[in-house]
C-alpha positions as CSV (number, residue, x, y, z in Angstrom):
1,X,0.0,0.0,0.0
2,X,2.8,2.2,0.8
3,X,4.1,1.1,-2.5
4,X,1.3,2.2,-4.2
5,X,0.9,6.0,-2.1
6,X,-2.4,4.6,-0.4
7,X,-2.8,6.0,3.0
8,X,-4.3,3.2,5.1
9,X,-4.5,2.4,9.0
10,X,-4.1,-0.7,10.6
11,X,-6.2,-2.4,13.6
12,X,-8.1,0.8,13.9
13,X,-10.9,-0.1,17.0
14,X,-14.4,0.8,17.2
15,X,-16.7,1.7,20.0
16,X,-20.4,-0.4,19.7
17,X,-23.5,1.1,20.9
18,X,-27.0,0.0,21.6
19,X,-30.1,2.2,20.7
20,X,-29.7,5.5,23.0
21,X,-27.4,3.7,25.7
22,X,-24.1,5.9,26.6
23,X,-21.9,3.1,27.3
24,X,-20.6,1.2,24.5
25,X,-21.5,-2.7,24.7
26,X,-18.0,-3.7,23.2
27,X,-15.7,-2.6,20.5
28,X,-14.7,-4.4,17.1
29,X,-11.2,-3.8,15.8
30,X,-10.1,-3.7,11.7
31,X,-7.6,-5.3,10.5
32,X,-7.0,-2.3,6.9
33,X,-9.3,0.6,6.3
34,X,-7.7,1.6,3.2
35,X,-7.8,5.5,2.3
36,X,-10.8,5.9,4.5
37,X,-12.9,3.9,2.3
38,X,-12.2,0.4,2.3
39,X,-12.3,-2.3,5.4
40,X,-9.9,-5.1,4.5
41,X,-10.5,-8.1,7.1
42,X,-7.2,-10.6,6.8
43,X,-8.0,-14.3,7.8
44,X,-5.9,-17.5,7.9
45,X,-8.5,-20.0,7.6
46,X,-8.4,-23.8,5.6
47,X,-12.0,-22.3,4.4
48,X,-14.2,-19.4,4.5
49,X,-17.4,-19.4,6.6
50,X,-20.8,-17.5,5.8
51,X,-20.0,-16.3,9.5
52,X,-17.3,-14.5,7.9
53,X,-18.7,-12.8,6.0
54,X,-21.2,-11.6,8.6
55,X,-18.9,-10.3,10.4
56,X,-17.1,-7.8,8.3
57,X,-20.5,-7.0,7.1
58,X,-21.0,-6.0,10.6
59,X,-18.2,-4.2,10.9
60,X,-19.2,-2.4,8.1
61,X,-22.1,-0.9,9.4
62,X,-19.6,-0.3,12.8
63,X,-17.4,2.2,10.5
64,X,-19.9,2.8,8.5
65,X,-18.0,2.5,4.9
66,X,-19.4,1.0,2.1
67,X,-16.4,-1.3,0.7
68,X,-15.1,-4.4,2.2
69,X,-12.3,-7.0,0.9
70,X,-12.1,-10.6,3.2
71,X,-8.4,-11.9,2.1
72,X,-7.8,-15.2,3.2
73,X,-4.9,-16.8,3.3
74,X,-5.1,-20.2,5.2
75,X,-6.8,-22.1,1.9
76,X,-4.3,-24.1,-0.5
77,X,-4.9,-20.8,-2.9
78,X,-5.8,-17.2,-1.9
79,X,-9.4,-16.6,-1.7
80,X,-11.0,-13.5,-1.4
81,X,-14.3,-11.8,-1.2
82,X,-15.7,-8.4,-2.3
83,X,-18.8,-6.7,-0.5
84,X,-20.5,-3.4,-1.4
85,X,-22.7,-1.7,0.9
86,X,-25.4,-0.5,-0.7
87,X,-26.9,2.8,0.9
């Protein structure tokens, strides 16, 4: 990324709130969010899960961004997926 001049941040952490409640109920961390834009979500997994995908879907909403990329790099070849967040 630096390669290419992207600015990016790594394991950037997120507050979670519920309804109206001051507290946060937890936080959720990021792995890439990629010129403020795109959440990238590294795994090392034999095979990706629909829970997966769940939860960087979540953790959309959580930064609320509208790009995600789930890299994984456990399987005998890279697999990746692609999510847009429709508004």
């Amino acid at each position: 990324m630096q390669q290419k001049d992207l600015s990016f941040a790594r394991e950037i952490e997120q507050e979670i709130f519920y309804k109206d409640l001051i507290d946060p109920i937890g936080s959720r961390r990021a792995d890439f969010i990629i010129e403020e834009k795109v959440l990238v979500e590294l795994k090392a997994l034999k095979e990706l899960e629909d829970v997966h995908m769940a939860q960087t879907l979540n953790y959309l909403r959580t930064y609320k961004l509208e790009f995600r990329l789930l890299i994984n790099f456990g399987s005998k070849s890279l697999q990746f997926k692609r999510l847009i967040l429709s508004k």
